[in-house]
C-alpha positions as a Markdown table, in Angstrom:
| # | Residue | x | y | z |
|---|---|---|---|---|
| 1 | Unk | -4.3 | -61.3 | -19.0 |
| 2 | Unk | -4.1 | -63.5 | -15.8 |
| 3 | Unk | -5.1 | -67.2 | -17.1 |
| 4 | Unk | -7.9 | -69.1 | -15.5 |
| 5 | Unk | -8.5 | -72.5 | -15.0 |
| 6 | Unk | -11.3 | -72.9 | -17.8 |
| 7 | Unk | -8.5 | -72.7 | -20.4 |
| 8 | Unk | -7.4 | -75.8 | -19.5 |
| 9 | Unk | -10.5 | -77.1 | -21.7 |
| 10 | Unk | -8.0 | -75.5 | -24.4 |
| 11 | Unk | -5.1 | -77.4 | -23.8 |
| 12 | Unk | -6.1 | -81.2 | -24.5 |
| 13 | Unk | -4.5 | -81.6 | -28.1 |
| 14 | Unk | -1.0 | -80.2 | -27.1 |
| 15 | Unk | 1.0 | -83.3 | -27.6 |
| 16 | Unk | 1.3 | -86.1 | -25.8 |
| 17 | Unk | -0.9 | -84.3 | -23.1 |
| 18 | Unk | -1.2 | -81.0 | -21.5 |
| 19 | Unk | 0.1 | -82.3 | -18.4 |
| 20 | Unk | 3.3 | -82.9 | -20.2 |
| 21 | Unk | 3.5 | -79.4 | -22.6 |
| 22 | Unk | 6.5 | -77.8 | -21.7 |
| 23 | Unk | 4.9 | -74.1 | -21.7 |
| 24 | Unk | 2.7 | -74.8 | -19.1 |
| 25 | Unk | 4.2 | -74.3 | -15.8 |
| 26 | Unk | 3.2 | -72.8 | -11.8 |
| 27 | Unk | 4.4 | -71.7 | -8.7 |
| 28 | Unk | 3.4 | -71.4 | -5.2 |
| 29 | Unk | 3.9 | -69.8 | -2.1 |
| 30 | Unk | 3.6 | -70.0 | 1.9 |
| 31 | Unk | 4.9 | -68.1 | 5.0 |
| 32 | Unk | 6.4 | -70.6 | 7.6 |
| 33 | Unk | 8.2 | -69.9 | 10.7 |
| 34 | Unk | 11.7 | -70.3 | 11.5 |
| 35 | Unk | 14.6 | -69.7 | 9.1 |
| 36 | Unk | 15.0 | -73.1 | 6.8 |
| 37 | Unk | 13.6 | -72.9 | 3.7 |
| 38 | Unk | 11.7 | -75.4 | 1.2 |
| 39 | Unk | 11.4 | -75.5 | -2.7 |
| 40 | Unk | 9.8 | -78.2 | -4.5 |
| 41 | Unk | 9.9 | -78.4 | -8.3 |
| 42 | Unk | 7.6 | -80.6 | -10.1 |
| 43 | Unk | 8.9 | -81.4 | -13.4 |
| 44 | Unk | 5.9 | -82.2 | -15.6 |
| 45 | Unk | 6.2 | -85.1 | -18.3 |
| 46 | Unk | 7.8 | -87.7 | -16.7 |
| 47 | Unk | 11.7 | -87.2 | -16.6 |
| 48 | Unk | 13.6 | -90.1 | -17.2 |
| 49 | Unk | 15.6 | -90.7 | -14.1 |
| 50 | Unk | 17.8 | -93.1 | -15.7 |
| 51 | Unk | 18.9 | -90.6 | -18.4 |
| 52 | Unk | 20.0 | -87.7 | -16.2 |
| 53 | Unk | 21.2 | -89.8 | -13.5 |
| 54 | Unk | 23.0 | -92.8 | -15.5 |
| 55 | Unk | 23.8 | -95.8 | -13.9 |
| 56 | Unk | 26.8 | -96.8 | -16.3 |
| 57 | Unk | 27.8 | -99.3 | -13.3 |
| 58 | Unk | 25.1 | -101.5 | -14.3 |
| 59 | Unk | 25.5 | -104.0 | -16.7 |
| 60 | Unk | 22.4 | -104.1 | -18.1 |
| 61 | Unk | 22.6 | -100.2 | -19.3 |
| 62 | Unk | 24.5 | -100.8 | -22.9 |
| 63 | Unk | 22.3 | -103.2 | -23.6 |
| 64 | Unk | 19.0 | -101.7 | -22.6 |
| 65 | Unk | 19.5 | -98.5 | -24.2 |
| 66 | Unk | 22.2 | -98.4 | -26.9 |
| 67 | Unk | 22.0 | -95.0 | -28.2 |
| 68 | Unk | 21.5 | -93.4 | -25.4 |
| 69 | Unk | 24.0 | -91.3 | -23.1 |
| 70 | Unk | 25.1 | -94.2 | -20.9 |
| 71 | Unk | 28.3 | -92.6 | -18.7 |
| 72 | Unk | 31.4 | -90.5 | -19.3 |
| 73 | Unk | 33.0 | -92.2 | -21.7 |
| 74 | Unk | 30.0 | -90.6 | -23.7 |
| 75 | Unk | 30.3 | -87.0 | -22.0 |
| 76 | Unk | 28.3 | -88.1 | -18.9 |
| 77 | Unk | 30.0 | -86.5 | -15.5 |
| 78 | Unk | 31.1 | -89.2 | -13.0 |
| 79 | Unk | 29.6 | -89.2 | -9.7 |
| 80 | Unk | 30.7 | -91.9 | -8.1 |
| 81 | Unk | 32.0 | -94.3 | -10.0 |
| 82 | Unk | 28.4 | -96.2 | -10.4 |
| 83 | Unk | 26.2 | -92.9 | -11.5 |
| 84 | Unk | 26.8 | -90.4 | -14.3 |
| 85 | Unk | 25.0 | -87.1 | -14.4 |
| 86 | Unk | 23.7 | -86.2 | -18.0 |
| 87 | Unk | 26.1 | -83.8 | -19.5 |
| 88 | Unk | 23.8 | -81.2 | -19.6 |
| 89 | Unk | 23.2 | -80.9 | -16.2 |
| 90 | Unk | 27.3 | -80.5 | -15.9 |
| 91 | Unk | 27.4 | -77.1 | -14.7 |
| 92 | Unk | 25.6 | -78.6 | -11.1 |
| 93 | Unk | 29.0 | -80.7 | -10.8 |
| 94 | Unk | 30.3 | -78.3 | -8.5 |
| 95 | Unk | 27.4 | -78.6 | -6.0 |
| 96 | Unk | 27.9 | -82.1 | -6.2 |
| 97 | Unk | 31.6 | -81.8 | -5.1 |
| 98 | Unk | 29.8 | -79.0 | -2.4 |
| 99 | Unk | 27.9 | -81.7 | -0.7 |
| 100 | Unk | 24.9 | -79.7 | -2.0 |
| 101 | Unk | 24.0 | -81.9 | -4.9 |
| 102 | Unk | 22.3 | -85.8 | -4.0 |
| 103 | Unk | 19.5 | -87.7 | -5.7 |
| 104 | Unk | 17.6 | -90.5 | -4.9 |
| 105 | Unk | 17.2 | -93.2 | -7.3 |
| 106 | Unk | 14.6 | -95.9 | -8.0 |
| 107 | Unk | 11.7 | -93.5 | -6.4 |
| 108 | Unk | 7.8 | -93.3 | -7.3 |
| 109 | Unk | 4.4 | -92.5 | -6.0 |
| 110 | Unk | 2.0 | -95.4 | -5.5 |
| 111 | Unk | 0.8 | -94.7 | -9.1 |
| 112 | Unk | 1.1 | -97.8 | -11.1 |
| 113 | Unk | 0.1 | -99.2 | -14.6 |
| 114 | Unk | -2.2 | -96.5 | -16.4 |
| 115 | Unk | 0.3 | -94.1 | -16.6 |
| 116 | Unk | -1.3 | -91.1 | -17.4 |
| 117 | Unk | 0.2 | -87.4 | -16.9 |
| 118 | Unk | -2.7 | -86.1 | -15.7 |
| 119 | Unk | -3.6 | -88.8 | -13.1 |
| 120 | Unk | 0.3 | -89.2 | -12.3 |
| 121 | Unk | 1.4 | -85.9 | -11.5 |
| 122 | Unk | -2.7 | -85.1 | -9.8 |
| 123 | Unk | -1.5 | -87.9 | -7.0 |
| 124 | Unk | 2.1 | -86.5 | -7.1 |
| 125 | Unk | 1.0 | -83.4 | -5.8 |
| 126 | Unk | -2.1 | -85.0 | -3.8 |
| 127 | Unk | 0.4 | -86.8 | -2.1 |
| 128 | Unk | -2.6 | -89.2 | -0.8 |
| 129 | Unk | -1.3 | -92.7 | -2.0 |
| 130 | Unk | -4.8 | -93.5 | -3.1 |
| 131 | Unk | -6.3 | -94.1 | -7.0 |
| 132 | Unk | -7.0 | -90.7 | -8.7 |
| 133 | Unk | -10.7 | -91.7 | -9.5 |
| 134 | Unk | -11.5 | -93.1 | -6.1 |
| 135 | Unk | -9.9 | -90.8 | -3.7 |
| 136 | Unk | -12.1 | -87.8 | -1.9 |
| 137 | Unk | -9.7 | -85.7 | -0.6 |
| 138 | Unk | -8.8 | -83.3 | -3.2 |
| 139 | Unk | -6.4 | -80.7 | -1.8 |
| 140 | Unk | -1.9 | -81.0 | -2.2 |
| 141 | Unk | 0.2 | -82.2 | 0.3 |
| 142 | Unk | 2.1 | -78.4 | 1.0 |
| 143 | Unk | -1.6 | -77.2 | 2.2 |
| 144 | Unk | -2.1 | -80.3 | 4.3 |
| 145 | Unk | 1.7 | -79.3 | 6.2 |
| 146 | Unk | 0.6 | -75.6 | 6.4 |
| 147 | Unk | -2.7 | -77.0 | 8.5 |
| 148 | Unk | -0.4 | -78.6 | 10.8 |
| 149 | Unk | 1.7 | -75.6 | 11.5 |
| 150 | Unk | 0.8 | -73.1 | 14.4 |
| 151 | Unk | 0.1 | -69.5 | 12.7 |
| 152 | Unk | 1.4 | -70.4 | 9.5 |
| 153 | Unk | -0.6 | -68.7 | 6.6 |
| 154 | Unk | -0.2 | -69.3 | 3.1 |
| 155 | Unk | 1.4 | -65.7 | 1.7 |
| 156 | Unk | 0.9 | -66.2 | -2.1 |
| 157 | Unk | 0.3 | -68.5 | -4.3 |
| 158 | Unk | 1.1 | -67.7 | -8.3 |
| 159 | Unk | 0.2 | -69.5 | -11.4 |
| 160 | Unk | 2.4 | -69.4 | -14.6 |
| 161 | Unk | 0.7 | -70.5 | -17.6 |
| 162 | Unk | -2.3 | -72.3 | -18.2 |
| 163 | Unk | -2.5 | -75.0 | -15.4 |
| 164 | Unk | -3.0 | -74.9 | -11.8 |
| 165 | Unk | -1.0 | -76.6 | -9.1 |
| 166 | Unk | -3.0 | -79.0 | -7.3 |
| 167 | Unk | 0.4 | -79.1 | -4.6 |
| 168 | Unk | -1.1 | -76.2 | -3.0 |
| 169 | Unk | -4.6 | -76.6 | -3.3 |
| 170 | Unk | -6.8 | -76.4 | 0.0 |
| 171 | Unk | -8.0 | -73.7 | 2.3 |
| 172 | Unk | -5.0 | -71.9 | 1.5 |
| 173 | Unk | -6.0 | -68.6 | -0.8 |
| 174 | Unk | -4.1 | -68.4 | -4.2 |
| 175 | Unk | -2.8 | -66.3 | -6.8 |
| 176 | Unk | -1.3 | -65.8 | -9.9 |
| 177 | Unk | 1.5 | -64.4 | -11.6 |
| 178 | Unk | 3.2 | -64.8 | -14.9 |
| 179 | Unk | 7.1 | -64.0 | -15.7 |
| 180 | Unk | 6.1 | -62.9 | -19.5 |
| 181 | Unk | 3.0 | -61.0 | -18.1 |
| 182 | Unk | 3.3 | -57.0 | -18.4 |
| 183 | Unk | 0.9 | -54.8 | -16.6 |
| 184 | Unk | 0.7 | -51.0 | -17.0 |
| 185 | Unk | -2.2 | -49.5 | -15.5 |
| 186 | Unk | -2.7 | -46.3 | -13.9 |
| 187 | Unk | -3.9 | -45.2 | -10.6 |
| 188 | Unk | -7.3 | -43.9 | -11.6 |
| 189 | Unk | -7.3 | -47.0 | -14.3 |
| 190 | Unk | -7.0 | -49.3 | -11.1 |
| 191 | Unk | -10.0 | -48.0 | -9.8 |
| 192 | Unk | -12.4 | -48.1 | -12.3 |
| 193 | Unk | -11.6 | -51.5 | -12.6 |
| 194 | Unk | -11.6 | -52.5 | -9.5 |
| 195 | Unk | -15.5 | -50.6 | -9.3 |
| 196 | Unk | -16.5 | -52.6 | -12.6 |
| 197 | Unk | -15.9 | -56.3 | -10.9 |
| 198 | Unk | -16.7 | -55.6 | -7.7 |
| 199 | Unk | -19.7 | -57.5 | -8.1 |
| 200 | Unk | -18.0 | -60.0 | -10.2 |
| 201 | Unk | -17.1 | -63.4 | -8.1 |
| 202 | Unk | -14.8 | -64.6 | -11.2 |
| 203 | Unk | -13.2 | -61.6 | -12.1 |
| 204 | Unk | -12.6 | -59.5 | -8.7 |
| 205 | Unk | -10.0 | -62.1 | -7.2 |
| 206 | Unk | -7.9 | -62.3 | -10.3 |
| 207 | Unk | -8.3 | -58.6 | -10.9 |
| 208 | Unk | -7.5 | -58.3 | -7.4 |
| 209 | Unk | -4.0 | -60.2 | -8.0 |
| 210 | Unk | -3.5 | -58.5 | -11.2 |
| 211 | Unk | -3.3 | -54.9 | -9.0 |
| 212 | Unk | -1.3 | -56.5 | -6.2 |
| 213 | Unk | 1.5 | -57.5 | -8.8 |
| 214 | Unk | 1.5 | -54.2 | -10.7 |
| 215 | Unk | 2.2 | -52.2 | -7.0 |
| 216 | Unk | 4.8 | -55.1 | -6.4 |
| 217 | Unk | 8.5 | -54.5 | -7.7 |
| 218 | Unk | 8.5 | -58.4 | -8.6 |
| 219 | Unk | 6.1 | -57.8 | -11.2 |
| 220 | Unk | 9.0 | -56.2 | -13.0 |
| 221 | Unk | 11.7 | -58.8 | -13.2 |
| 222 | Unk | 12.7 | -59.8 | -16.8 |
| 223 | Unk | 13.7 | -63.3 | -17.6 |
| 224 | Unk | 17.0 | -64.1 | -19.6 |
| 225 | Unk | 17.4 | -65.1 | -23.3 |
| 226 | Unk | 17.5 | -68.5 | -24.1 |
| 227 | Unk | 15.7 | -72.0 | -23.8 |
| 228 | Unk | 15.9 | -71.2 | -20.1 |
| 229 | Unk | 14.7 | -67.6 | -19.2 |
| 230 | Unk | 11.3 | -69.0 | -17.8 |
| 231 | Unk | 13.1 | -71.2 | -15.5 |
| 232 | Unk | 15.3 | -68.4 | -14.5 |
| 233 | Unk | 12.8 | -65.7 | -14.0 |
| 234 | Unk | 10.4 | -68.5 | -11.8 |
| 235 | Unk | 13.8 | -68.9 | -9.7 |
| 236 | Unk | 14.7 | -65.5 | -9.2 |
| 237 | Unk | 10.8 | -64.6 | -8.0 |
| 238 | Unk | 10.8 | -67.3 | -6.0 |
| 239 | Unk | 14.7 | -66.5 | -4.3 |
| 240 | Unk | 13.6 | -62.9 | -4.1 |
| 241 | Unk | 10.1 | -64.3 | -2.1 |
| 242 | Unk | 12.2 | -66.5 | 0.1 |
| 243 | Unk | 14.8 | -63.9 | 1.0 |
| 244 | Unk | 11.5 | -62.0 | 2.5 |
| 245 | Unk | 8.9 | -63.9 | 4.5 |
| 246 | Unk | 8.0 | -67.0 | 2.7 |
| 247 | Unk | 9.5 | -70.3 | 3.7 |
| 248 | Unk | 7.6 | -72.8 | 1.7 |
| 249 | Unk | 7.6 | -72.8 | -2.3 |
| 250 | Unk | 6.7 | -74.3 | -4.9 |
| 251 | Unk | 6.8 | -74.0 | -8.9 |
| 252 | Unk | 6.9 | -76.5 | -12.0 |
| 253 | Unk | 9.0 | -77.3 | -14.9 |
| 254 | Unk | 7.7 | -78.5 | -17.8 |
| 255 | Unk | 8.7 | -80.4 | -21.2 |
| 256 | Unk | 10.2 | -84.1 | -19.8 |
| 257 | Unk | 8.4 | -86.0 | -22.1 |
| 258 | Unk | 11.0 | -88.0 | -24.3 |
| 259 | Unk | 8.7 | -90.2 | -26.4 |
| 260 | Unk | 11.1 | -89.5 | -29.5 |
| 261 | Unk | 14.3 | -87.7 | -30.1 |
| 262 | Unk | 14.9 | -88.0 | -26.1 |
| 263 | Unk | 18.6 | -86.6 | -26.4 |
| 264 | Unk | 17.3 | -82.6 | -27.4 |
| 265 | Unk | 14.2 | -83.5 | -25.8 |
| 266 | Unk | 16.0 | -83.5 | -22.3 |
| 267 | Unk | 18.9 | -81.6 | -23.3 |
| 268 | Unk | 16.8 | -78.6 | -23.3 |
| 269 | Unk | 14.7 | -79.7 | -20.3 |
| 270 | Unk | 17.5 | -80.3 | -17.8 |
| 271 | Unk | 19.1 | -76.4 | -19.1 |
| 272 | Unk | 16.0 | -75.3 | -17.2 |
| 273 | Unk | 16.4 | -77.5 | -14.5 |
| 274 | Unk | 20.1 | -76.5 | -13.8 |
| 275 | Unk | 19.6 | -73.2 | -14.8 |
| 276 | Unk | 16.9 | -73.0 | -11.9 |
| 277 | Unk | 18.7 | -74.1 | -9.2 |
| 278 | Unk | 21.9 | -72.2 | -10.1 |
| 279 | Unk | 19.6 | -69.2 | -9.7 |
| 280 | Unk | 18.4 | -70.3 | -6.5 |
| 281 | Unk | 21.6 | -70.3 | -5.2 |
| 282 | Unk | 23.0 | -67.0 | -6.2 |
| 283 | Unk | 20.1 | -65.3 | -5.7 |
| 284 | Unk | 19.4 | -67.1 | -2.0 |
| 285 | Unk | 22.4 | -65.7 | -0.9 |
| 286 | Unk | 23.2 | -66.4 | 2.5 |
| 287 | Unk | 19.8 | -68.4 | 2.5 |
| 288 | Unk | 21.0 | -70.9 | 0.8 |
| 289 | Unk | 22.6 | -72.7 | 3.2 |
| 290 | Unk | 19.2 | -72.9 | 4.9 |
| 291 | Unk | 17.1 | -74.0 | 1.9 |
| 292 | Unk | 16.1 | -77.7 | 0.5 |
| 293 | Unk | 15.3 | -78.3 | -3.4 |
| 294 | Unk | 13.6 | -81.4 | -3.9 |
| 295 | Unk | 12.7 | -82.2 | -7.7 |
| 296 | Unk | 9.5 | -84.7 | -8.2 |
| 297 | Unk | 8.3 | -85.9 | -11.2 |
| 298 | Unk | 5.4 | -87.9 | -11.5 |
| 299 | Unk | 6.7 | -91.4 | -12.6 |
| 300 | Unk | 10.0 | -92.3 | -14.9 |
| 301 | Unk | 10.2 | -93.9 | -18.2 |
| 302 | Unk | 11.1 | -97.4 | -20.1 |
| 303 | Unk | 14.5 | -98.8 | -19.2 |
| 304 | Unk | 14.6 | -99.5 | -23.3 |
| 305 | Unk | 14.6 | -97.1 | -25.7 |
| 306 | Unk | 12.0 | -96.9 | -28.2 |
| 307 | Unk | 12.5 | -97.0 | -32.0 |
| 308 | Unk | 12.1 | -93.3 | -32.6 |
| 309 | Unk | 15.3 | -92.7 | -30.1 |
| 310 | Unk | 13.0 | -92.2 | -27.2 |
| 311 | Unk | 11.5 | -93.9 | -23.8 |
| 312 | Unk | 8.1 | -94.9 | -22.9 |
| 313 | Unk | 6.1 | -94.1 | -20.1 |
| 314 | Unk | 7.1 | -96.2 | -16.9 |
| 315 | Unk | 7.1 | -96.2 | -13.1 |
| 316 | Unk | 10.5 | -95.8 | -11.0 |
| 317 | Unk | 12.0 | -92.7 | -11.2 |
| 318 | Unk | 14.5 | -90.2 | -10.0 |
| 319 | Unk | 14.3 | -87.4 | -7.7 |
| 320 | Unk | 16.5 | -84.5 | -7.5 |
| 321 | Unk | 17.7 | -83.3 | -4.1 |
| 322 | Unk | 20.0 | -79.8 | -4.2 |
| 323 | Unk | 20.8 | -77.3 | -1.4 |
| 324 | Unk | 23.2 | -75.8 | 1.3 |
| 325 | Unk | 21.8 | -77.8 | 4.0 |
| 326 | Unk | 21.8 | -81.0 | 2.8 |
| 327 | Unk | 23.8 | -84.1 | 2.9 |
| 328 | Unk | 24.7 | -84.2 | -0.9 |
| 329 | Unk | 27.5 | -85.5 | -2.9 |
| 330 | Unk | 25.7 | -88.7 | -3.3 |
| 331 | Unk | 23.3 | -91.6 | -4.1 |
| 332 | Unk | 19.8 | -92.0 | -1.6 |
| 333 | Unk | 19.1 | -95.2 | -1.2 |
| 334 | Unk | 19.8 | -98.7 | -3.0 |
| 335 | Unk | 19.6 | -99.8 | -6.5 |
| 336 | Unk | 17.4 | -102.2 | -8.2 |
| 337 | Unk | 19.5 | -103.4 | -11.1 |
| 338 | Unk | 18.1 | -103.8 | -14.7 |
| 339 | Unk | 18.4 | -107.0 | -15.2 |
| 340 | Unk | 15.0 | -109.0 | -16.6 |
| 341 | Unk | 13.8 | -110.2 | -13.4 |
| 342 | Unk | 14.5 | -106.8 | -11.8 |
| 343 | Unk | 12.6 | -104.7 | -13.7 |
| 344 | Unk | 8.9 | -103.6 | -12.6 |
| 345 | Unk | 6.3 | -105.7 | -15.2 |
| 346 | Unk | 9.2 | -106.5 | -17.4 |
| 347 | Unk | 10.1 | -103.0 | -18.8 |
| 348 | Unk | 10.4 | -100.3 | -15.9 |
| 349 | Unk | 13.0 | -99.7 | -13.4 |
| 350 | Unk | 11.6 | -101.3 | -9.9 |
| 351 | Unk | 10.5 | -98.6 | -7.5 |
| 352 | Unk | 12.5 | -99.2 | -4.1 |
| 353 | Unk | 10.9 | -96.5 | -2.2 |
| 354 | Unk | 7.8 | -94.2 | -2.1 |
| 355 | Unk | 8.9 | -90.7 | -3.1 |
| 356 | Unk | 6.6 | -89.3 | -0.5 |
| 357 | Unk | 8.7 | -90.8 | 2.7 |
| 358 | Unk | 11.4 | -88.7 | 0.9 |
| 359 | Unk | 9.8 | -85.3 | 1.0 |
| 360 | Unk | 8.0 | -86.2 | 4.6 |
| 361 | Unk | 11.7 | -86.8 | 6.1 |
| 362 | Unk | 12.7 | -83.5 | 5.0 |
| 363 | Unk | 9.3 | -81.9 | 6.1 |
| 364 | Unk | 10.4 | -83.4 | 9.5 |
| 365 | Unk | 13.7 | -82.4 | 10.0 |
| 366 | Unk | 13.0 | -78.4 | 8.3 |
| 367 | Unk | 10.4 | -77.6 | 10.3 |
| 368 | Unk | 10.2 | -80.2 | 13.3 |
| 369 | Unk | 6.4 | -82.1 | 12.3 |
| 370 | Unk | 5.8 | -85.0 | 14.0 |
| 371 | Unk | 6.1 | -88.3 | 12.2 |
| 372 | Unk | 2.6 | -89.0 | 13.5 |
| 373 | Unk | 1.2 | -85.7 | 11.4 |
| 374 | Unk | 3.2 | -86.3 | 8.6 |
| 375 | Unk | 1.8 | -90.3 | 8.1 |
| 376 | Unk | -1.8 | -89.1 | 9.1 |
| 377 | Unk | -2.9 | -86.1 | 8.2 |
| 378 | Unk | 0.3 | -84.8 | 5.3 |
| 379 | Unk | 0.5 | -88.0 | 3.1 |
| 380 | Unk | -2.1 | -90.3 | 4.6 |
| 381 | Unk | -1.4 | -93.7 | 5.1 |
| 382 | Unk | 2.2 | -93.1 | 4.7 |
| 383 | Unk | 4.7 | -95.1 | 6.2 |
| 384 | Unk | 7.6 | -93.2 | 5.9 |
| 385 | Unk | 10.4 | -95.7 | 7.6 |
| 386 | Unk | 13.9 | -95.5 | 7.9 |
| 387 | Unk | 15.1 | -91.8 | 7.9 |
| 388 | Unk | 17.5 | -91.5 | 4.6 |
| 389 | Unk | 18.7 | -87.8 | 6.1 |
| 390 | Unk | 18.5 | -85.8 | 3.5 |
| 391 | Unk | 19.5 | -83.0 | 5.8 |
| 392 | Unk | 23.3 | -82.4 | 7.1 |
């Protein structure tokens, strides 16, 4: 059964928050023009930046989080002698020695204070800079770039699980798929349906999609075993998508939120994660070397650890840059430090720079949008400054 947006009213007592569940997830999809290719992954729950990408260089780390994974004297992989990447992501180091690995550091949205899932990860994907109960404009920052593309049209757009993703959102129609869904339907079955909600305005598009997938050869890909077959089956429908006609995508990961036990918590998160992108890139093929993976949470965590072996909610993070055509093999941007007078209100890491100038550089140099479009009409009021090239 395809899932519809009223079962979100369903979903408000799963832990911390819905926005943070690590079973709901979604994906997204747009034709572009040209041959580079774009895939943003919104990890849902608020990764903690400092965890997968560990500063062991600064001082203050020991002391801030003393049970924690803090470098590769604890199994951490050394990136560059400042940075350690969580052991569990060690299976990405050979990107990283590829030049096809990078992250930016001490990165957020304008969100600041309430930090809420919901309202966090809502302007992540509005990508509008303003307050989440204030702002009008209502549609994702990936529908705003389609609008400023010549004869671009949004191909598909799939949702996987229970949520919607507002990244997408707009003019652009949508759709929905899920990797665990089966459908077996006959011909004639097809068309009775299709005669019994014809009339139907909530039932015809979805039953509409439902048919689409069952005549689509996608609709039969079967994920792997193990903690990360959802992430693999999202990355090989969205590789196998890409290798076609579609230039622009977008899914989600969920399950980042590390309020106790943090160490399986994201163990089993960042599996996904590298599992994901490992997919991407064997499956991408040739395509690879033309594709950008930017990963975008929606704010990071405490710099201290709790007293349940876990990390609050907070405000810089991390973002996750991956791909054959970027400049990887290291650190974007500067650091912060953790010491007291550092850190944002006395307990978060200091946000150097908004994620958004991030994505709207790459937006730039993959498809060629003006820096005018991108600050206006993309992420408005945006000032994107100094170019960090993400792209070789």
């Amino acid at each position: 059964m395809l899932s519809r947006r009223l079962f979100l009213k369903s979903t408000a007592l799963i832990g911390c928050s819905a926005a943070a569940h690590p079973m709901l997830s979604s994906m997204t999809f747009a034709d572009a023009p040209g041959e580079n290719r774009l895939v943003v992954i919104i990890l849902r729950g608020a990764m903690d930046g400092l965890d997968v990408f560990q500063p062991y260089g600064d001082p203050e780390l020991r002391q801030l989080r003393k049970t924690l994974s803090a470098g590769p004297d604890k199994g951490a992989q050394d990136l560059d002698g400042f940075f350690a990447l969580h052991p569990s992501l060690a299976p990405l180091m050979p990107l990283w020695r590829a030049g096809e690995l990078a992250f930016a550091p001490a990165v957020s949205t304008p969100y600041r204070d309430k930090r809420s899932h919901f309202d966090g990860q809502d302007m992540l994907e509005a990508g509008t800079g303003t307050d989440v109960e204030t702002r009008s404009q209502r549609d994702g920052w990936l529908n705003r770039l389609l609008q400023t593309m010549p004869g671009v049209q949004s191909e598909t757009a799939y949702s996987v699980g229970l949520e919607d993703m507002r990244i997408l959102d707009g003019a652009a129609p949508a759709k929905s798929w899920s990797p665990q869904t089966r459908f077996k339907l006959s011909a004639q079955g097809q068309r009775l349906l299709a005669h019994v909600w014809h009339d139907d305005p909530l039932f015809r598009p979805a039953g509409e999609q439902a048919i689409e997938i069952i005549n689509d050869d996608l609709a039969r890909i079967e994920p792997a075993e193990g903690p990360a077959r959802d992430a693999q089956a999202l990355a090989r429908f969205t590789a196998d998508r890409l290798n076609r006609e579609t230039r622009i995508a977008s899914f989600s990961i969920s399950g980042w939120d590390s309020h106790a036990r943090q160490g399986p918590v994201i163990d089993r998160a960042l599996q996904r994660l590298g599992t994901a992108i490992l997919t991407l890139r064997a499956d991408l093929g040739a395509n690879w070397s033309r594709t950008t993976v930017l990963a975008m949470t929606e704010f990071g965590r405490t710099v201290r650890e709790n007293g349940t072996g876990g990390t609050d909610h907070g405000t810089g993070g991390a973002m996750l840059v991956a791909g054959g055509n970027i400049r990887g093999g290291r650190a974007i941007g500067g650091w912060p430090g953790l010491a007291e007078g550092d850190l944002y209100a006395g307990r978060d890491l200091m946000p150097l720079r908004d994620i958004r100038a991030h994505a709207a550089w790459a937006m730039r140099d993959l498809f060629d949008i003006p820096r005018d479009v991108l600050e206006r009409s993309v992420f408005p009021g945006l000032d994107m400054g100094e170019n960090p090239r993400i792209l070789g």
